[in-house]
C-alpha positions as CSV (number, residue, x, y, z in Angstrom):
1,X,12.7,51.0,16.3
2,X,13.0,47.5,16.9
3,X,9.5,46.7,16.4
4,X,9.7,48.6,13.3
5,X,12.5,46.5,12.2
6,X,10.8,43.2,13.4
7,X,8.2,44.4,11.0
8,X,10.1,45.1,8.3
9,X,11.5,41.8,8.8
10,X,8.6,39.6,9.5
11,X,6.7,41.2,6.1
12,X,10.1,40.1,4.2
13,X,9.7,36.5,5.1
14,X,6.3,36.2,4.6
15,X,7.1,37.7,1.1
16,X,9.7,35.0,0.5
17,X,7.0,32.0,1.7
18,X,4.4,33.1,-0.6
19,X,7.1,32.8,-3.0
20,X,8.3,29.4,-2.8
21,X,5.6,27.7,-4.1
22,X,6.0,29.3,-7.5
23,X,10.1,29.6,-7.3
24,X,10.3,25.8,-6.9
25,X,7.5,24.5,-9.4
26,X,9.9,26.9,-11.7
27,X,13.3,24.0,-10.2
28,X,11.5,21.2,-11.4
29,X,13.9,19.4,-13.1
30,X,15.7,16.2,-12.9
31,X,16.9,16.3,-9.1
32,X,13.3,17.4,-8.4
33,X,10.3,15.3,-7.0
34,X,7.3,16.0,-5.2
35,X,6.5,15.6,-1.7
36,X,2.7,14.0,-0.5
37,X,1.1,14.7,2.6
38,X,-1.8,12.6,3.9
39,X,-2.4,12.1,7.4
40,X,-6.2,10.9,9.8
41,X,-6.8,12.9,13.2
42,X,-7.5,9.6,15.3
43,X,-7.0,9.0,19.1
44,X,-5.6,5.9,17.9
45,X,-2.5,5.8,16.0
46,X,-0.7,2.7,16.2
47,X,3.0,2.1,14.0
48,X,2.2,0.5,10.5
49,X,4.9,-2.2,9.7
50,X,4.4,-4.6,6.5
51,X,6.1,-7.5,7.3
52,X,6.5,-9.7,4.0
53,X,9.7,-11.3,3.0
54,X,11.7,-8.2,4.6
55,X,11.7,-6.3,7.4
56,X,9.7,-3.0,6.4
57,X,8.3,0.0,7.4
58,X,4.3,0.8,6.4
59,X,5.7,-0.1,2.6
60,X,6.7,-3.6,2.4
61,X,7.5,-6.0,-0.7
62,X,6.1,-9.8,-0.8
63,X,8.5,-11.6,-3.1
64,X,7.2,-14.4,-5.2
65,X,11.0,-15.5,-6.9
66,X,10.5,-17.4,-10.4
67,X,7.2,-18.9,-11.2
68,X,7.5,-21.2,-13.5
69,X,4.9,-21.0,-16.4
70,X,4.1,-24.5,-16.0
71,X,2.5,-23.9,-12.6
72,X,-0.7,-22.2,-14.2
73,X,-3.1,-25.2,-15.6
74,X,-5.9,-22.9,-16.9
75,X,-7.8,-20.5,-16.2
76,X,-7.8,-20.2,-12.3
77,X,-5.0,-22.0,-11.7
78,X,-2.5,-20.2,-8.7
79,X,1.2,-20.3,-7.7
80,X,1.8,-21.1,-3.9
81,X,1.0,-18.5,-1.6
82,X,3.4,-15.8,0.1
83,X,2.2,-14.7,3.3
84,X,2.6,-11.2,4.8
85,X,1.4,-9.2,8.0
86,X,0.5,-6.1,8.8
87,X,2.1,-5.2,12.2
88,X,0.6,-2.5,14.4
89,X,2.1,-1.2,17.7
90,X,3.5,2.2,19.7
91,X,1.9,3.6,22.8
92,X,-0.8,5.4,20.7
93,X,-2.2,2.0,20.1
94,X,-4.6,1.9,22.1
95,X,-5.8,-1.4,23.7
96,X,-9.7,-2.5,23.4
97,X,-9.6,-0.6,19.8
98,X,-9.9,-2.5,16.9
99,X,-8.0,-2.1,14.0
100,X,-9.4,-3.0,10.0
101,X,-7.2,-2.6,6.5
102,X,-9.0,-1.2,3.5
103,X,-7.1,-1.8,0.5
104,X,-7.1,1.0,-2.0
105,X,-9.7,0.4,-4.8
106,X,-8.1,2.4,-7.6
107,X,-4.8,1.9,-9.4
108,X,-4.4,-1.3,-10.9
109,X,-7.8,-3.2,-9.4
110,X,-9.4,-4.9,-12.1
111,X,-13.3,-4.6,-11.2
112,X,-14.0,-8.2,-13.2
113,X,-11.8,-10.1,-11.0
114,X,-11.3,-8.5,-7.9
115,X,-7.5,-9.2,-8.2
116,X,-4.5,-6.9,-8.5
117,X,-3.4,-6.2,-12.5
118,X,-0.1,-6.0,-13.0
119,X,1.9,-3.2,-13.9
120,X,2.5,-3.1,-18.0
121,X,6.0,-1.9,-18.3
122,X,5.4,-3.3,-22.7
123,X,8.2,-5.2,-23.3
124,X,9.7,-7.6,-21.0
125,X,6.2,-7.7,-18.9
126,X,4.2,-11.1,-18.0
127,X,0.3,-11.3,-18.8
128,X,-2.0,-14.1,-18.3
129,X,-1.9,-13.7,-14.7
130,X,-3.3,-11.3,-11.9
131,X,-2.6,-11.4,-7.7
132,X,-4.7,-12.1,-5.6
133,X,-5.2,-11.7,-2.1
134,X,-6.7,-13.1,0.9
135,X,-7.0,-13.1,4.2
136,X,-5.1,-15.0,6.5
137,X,-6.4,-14.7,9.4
138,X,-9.5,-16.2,11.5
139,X,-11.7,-15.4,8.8
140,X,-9.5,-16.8,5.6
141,X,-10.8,-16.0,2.1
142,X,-10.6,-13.9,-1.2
143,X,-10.6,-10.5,-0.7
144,X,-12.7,-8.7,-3.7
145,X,-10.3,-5.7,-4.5
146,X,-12.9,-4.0,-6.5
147,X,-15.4,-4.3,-3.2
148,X,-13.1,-4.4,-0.5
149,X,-15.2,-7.6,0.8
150,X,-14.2,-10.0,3.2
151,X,-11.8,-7.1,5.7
152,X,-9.9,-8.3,8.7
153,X,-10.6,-6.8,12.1
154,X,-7.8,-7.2,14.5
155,X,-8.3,-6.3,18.5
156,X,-5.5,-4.3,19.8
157,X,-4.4,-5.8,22.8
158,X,-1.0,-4.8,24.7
159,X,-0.4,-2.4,22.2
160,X,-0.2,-4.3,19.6
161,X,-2.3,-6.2,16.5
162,X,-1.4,-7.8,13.3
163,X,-3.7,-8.3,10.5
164,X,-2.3,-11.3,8.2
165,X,-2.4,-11.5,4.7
166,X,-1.6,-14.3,1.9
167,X,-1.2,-13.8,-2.1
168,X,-0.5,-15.7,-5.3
169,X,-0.7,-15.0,-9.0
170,X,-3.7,-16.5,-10.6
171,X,-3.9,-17.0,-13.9
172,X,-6.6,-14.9,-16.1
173,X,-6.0,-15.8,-19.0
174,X,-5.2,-19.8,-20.9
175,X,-1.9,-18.3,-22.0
176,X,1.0,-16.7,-20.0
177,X,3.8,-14.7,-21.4
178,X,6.5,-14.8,-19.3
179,X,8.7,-11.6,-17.9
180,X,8.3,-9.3,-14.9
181,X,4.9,-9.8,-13.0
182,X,4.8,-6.7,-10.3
183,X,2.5,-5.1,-9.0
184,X,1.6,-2.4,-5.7
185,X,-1.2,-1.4,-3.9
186,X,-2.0,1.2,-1.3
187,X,-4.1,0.6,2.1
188,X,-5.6,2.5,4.9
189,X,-5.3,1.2,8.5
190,X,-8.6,2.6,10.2
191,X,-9.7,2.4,14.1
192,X,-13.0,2.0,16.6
């Protein structure tokens, strides 16, 4: 009887799990959202921490402040860098690996450049000017977004590493409009 009852039971929530999936795309509303899994099966797997003007987690923001207009002289012409790291650490990371970033090469890459567009919000946005980012590390130089050129390789020693990072705005374009100039883009941490 109790097996029979287990059964009974066991059928029932299986019933309700196949379920779900169509009961709560039928919720989506305005307290909804969606949830995104990603994950890598790796024998390393250190802690991703972006350290830029803030103490982070693996999402991090580098904060430029107010740029003044005046800064861009033409075509080329950058604002000061910001520096940023990407920390690695935790027992899983494994010393004698090394450890490279990827940055993502969709989103808001622009292929001509090799910088980082910036996010047209319409009104209130600033154009004329793209980010850029390089490396900061014993092999400084321009990253090409759209060719994810010129990677750093850190060595994981004592569990830890730190891949570091600079960016500015560079100007595109001879004429800047002024407003907000942000911007994201995602990265993988892989190991060997």
């Amino acid at each position: 009887m109790k097996l029979k009852s287990f059964a009974s039971v066991a059928a029932s929530g299986l019933l309700f799990v196949a379920l779900t999936p169509a009961l709560s795309f039928a919720e989506t509303g305005v307290n909804s959202g969606n949830v995104k899994f990603e994950g890598l099966i790796s024998s390393v797997s250190c802690k991703v921490q972006v350290d830029a003007n803030e103490s982070g987690v693996n999402t991090g923001t580098v904060k430029f402040g107010n740029i003044l207009p005046s800064v861009f002289n033409g075509v080329g012409t950058a604002s000061e860098f910001k520096e940023f790291n990407i920390n690695l650490s935790g027992g899983g990371c494994t010393d004698g690996s090394k450890a490279a970033v990827s940055f993502h090469k969709d989103g808001f890459i622009d292929n001509a450049t090799g910088n980082l567009r910036l996010i047209d919000g319409g009104a209130g946005s600033a154009s004329g000017v793209q980010i850029q980012i390089h490396n900061n590390g014993a092999a400084p130089g321009k990253i090409d977004l759209s060719e994810n050129n010129n990677q750093q390789v850190a060595d994981v020693v004592g569990n830890k590493a730190v891949l570091k990072f600079k960016a500015s705005y560079v100007a595109v374009s001879d004429t800047i409009v002024e407003g907000r100039a942000d911007s994201n883009i995602n990265f993988d941490v892989t190991y060997n």
